[in-house]
C-alpha positions in Angstrom: 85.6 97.0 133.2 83.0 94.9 131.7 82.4 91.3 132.9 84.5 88.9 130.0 84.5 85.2 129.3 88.1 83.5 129.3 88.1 83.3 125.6 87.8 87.2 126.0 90.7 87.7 128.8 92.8 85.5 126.9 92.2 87.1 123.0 92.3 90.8 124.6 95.9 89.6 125.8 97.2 88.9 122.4 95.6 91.7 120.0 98.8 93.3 118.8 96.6 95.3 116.0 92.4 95.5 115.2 91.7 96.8 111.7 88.5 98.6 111.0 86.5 95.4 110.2 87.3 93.8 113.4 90.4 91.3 111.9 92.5 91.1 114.2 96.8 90.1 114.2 96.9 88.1 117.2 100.2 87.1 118.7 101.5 83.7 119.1 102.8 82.4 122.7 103.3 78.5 121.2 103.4 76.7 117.5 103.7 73.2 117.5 104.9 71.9 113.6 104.7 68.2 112.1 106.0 66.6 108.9 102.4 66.5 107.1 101.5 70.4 107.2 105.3 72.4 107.2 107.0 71.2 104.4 105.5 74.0 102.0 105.7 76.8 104.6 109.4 75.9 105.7 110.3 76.1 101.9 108.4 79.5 101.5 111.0 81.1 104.3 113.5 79.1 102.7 112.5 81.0 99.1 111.8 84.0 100.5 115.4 84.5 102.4 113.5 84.3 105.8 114.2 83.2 109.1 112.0 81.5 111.4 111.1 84.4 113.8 110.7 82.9 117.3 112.2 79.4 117.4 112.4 79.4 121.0 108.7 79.0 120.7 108.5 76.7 118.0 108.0 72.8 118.7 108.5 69.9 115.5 108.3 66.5 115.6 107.2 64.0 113.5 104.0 61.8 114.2 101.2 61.4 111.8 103.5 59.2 108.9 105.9 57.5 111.2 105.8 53.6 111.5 104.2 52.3 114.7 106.9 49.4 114.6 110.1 48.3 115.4 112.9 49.5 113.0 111.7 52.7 112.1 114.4 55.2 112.8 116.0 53.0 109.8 114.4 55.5 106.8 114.2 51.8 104.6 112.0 50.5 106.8 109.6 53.6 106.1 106.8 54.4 103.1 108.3 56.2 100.7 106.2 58.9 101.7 106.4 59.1 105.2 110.1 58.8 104.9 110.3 62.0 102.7 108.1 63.9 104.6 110.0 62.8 108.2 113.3 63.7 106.5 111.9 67.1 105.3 110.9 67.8 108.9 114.2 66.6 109.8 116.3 68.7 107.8 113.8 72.0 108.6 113.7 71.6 111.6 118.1 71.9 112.0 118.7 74.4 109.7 115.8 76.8 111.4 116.9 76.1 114.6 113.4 75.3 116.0 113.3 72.6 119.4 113.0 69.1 117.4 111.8 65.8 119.0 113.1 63.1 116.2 111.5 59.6 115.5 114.8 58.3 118.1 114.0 60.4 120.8 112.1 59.1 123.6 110.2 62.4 123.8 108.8 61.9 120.4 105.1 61.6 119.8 101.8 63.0 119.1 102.5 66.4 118.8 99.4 67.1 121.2 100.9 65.1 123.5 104.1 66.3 123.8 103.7 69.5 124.2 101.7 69.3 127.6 103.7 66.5 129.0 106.9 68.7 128.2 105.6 71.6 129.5 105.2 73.8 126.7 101.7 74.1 126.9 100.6 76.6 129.4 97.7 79.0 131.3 96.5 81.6 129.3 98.4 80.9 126.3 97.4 81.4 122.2 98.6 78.0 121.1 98.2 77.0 117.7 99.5 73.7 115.0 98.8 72.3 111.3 96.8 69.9 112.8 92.9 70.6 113.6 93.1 69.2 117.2 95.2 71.9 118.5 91.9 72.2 120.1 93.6 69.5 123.1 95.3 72.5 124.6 92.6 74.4 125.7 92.3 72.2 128.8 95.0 74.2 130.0 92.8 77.4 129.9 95.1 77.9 126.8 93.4 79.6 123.5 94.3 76.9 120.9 93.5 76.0 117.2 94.3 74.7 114.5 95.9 76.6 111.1 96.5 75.8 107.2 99.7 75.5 105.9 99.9 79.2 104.3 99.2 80.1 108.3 102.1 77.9 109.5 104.4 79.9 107.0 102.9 83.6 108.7 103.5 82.0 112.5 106.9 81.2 111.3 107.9 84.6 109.6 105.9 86.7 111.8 105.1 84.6 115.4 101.3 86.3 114.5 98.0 84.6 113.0 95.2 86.9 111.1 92.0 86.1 112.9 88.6 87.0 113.6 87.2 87.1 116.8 84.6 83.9 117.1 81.5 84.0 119.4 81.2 82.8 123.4 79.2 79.4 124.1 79.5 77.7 127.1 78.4 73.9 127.5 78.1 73.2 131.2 77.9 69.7 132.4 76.3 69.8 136.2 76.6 67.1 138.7 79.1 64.1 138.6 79.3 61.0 136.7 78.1 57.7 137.0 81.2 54.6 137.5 82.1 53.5 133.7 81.7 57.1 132.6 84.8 58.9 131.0 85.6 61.9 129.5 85.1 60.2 126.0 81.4 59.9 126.8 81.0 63.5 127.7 82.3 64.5 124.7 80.3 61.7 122.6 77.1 63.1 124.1 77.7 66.7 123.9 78.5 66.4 120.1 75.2 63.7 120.0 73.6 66.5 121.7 74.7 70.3 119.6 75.5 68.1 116.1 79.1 68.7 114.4 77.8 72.2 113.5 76.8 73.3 117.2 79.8 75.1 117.7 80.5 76.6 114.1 81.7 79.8 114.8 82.0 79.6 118.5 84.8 78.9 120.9 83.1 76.6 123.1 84.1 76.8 127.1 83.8 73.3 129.3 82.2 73.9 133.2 80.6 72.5 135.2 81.1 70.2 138.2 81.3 67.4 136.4 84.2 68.9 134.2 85.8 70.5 137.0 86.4 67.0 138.9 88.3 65.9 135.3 91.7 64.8 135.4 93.9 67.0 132.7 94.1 63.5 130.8 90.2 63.5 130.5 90.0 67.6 130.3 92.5 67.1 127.3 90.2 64.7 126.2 86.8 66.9 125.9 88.9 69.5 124.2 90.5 68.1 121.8 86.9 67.1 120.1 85.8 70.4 120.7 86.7 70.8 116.4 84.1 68.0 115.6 81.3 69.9 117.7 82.1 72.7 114.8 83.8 75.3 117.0 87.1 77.3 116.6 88.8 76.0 119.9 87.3 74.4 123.4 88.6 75.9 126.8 88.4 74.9 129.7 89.8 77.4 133.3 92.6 77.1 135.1 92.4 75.5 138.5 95.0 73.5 140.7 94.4 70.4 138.7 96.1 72.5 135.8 99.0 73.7 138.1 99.7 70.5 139.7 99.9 68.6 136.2 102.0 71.2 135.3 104.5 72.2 138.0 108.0 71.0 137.8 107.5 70.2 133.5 110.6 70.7 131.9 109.2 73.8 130.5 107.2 75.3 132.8 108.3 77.9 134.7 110.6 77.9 137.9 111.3 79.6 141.3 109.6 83.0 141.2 108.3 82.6 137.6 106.6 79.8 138.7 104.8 81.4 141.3 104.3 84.6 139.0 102.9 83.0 136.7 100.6 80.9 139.2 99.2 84.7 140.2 98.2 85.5 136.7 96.7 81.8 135.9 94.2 82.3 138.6 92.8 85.7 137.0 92.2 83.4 134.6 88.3 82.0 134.6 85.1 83.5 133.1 83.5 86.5 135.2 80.1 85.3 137.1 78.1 88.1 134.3 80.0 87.8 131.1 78.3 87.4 128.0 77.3 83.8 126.9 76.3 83.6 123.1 75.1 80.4 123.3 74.4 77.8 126.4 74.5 74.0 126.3 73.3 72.4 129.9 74.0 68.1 130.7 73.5 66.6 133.6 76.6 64.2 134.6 74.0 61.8 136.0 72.0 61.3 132.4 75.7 60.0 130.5 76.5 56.9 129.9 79.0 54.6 128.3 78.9 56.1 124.5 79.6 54.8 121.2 79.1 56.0 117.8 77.1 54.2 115.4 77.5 56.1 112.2 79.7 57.9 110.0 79.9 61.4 112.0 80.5 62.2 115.4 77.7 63.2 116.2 76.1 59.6 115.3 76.8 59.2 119.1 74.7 57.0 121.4 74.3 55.1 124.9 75.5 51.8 124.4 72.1 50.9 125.5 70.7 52.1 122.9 69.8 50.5 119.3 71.0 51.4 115.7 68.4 54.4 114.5 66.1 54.6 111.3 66.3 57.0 108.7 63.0 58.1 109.6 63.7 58.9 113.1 65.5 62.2 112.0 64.6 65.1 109.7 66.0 67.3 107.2 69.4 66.1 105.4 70.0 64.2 107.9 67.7 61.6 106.6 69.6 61.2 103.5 72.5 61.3 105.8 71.3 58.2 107.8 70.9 56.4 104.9 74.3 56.5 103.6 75.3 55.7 107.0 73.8 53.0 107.8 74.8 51.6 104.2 78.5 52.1 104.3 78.4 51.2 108.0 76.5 47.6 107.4 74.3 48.4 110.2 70.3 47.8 110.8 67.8 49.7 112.1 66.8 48.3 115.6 69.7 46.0 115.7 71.3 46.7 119.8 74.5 48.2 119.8 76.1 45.1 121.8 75.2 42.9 119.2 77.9 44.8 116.6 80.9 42.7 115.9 83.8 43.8 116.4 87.5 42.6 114.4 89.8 45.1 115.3 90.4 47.6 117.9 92.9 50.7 118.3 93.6 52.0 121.6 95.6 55.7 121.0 95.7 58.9 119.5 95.9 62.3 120.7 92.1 61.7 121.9 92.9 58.6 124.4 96.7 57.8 123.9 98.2 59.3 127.5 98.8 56.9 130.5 95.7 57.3 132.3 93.8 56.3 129.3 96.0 53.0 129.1 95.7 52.3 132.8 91.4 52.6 132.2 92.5 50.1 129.8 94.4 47.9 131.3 91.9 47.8 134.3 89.2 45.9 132.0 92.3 43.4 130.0 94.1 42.2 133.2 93.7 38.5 133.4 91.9 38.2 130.6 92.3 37.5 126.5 91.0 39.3 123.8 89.0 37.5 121.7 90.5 34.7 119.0 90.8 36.4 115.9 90.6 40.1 116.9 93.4 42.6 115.7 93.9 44.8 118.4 97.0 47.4 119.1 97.5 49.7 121.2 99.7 53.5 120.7 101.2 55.1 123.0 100.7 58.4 122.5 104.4 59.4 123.5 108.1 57.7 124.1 107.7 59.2 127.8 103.7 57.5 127.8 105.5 54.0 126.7 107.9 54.3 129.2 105.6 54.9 132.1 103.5 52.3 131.2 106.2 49.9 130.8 107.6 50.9 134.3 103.8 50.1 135.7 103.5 46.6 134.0 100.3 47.9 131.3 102.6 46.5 128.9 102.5 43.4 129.7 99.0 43.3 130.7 98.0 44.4 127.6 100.8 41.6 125.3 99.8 38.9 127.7 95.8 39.7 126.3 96.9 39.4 123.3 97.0 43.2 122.3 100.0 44.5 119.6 102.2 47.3 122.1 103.6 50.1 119.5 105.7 53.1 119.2 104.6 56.0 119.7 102.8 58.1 116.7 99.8 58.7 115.3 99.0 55.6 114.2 95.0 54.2 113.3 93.8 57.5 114.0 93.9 58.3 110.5 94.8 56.4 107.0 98.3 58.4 106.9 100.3 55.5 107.9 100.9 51.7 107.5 98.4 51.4 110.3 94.9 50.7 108.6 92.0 48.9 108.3 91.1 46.7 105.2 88.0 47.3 103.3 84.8 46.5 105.7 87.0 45.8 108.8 85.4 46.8 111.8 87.4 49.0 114.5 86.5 50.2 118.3 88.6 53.1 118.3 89.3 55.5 120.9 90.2 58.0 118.3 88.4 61.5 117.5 87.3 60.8 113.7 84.7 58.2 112.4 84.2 59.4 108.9 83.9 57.1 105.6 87.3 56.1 104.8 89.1 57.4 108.2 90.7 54.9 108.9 91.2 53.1 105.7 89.5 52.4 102.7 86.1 51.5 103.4 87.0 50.8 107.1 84.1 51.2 109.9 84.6 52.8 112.9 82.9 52.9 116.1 84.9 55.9 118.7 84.5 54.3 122.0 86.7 55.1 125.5 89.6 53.5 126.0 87.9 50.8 128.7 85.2 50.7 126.0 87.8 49.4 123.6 88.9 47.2 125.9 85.8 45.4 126.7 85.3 45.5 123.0 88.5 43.2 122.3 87.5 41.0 125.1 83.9 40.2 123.8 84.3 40.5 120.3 81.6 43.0 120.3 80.6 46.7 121.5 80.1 46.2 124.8 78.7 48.1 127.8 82.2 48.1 130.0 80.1 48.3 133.1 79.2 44.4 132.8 82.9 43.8 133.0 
């Protein structure tokens, strides 16, 4: 047999039919619904007189419109919006007999987030959501992406997607990194590095040294911004990292499945000659503490570093800059340490898991955040919250002065009460920094989570490694 990348292993596994033209029907080990994207598909099966084919295999809960605050599994205390779309979910999610975390249950969440910590999310698996950063999963060595809502409908009828195959790029990141270097700042510099286009039409895989001694938190963390690099899905192989984050979940397999399926995880890894389409190469040693200075990801920067020019790029990007720079309030030459900071947002599906609020907490304890600074942080799960109640980040974080939600979605994205005013400036650990993200005319800077930290602290982007 010919030498094949993971993202070949894993696709070959899952072809149920190729037509002539090289579409594929691809089946469907995993689909993950929330409130925003399956309201129109569950009522086509509802018009249509179907049935949701696999519910066993289907995963709903609600988590980009629910309330961040106390009182919300009271449906007054709600938007009128999120409260019709969470009681849509609700009522779908019952009468198709799909497994259904509710706003009341501790296991609710981001849905990207729940379904690792649960153990749905496995090895080898095609994995796939309403929600663009379906990408997270792919740290698992799963295949996983995001669909439209007409797609939601066909994985609910049919538990198969119509896809194309995309092309093999590997970014490898060699070495180790520095102390104050995260996962967040890998991903900020590859995406500096390729532009949000580098991986159009690619599914990208993460290796490396430097990715290999990742935590499944920060491994979760590369691949769920694998979508604003351009590609289809990020992946990253199986190892025991993987199995020991996932052993004992109350999905994962048990007793001789476990160990069955162990056997078949390790086969999965890219052969040493397979076929690369497209190769990105970092050295660990040459990132640094990242932050974003514009109105794309890919406006990504050592904090080191100072706000560009116009001029210093080429093409549209010139035009691009421009625009930035104006909506952002920024100057050419100014140092990125000198930007103000009023509000920062520690979450998401990006940065909302517990080690992310422990890298967190590390830089608060003992200290306040600055007078005058809004800052929250999200847990990006009930079970998240919990654990970092039982380990006292809670009250490290309230006693600096920080806002300690419920779980959801939150400041990620303007779908929510949670927003920024017009002009507000935010140090976010989220995935998405374009105009209007985070509210109207909001600014935001995507940082780590110990970057956000240092931020509320000083009032200012701030290199976390002075701290």
């Amino acid at each position: 047999m010919s030498p094949k990348t993971l993202y070949d292993k894993i696709w070959d596994a899952h072809v149920a039919h190729e037509a002539e033209d090289g579409t594929c029907l691809l089946y469907i080990d995993r689909h993950l619904v929330h409130e925003v994207t399956s309201p129109q598909a569950f009522e086509g099966l509802r018009m249509a007189g179907r049935k949701v084919h696999a519910p066993d295999k289907t995963i709903a809960v609600p988590d980009h419109n629910v309330p961040t605050t106390a009182g919300r599994d009271d449906p007054e205390q709600m938007p009128e919006d999120s409260r019709i779309q969470v009681a849509a979910l609700d009522t779908n999610a019952r009468e198709f007999g799909v497994h259904y975390y509710p706003v009341s249950d501790i296991r609710q969440g981001i849905v990207h987030i729940v379904g690792p910590e649960n153990g749905w999310t496995l090895p080898g698996m095609t994995v796939v959501c309403g929600d663009s950063h379906t990408a997270t999963h792919g740290a698992f060595g799963s295949l996983a992406h995001g669909i439209g809502t007409s797609e939601v409908e066909h994985v609910l009828a049919t538990q198969t997607l119509i896809q194309k195959k995309s092309k093999n790029m590997k970014v490898e990141i060699t070495g180790t990194l520095a102390p104050g270097v995260t996962a967040k700042d890998v991903v900020l510099t590859i995406i500096g590095e390729t532009g949000t286009g580098g991986g159009t039409g690619y599914v990208i895989e993460y290796c490396g040294e430097a990715i290999r001694n990742l935590s499944m938190e920060g491994r979760m963390t590369i691949c769920n911004m694998a979508i604003e690099g351009g590609a289809r899905a990020g992946l990253i192989a199986p190892d025991e990292t993987t199995f020991d984050y996932v052993k004992g979940r109350t999905h994962a397999p048990k007793g001789a499945q476990w160990e069955a399926a162990v056997n078949w995880w390790k086969t999965l890894y890219s052969d040493d000659d397979a076929h690369w389409d497209k190769v990105v190469t970092i050295r660990g040693e040459d990132i640094a503490p990242t932050v974003t200075w514009g109105t794309s990801p890919e406006d990504a920067l050592p904090i080191t570093a100072t706000v560009p020019a116009p001029e210093d790029f080429s093409g549209g990007k010139v035009e691009a800059a421009k625009r930035a720079l104006d909506y952002m309030g920024l100057t050419p030459g100014m140092k990125l340490t000198d930007i103000e900071i009023d509000t920062v947002f520690i979450g998401s599906c990006t940065n909302g898991r517990i080690e992310d609020l422990r890298a967190a907490a590390e830089v608060v304890k003992g200290k306040k955040i600055k007078d005058g600074m809004r800052a929250m942080v999200v847990p990006g799960s009930g079970l998240v919250r919990a654990q970092a109640e039982e380990e006292g980040l809670a009250e490290i974080f309230t006693s600096a002065g920080f806002e300690w939600r419920l779980a959801g979605c939150s400041m990620c994205l303007a779908m929510n009460p949670d927003q920024l005013s017009e002009g507000e400036r935010c140090a976010s650990t989220s995935n998405r920094n374009f105009e209007g993200r985070q509210g109207f005319k909001g600014r935001t800077h995507l940082v780590s989570p110990a970057m956000a930290a240092a931020a509320a602290v000083t009032g200012r982007l701030t290199d976390v490694r002075e701290l």
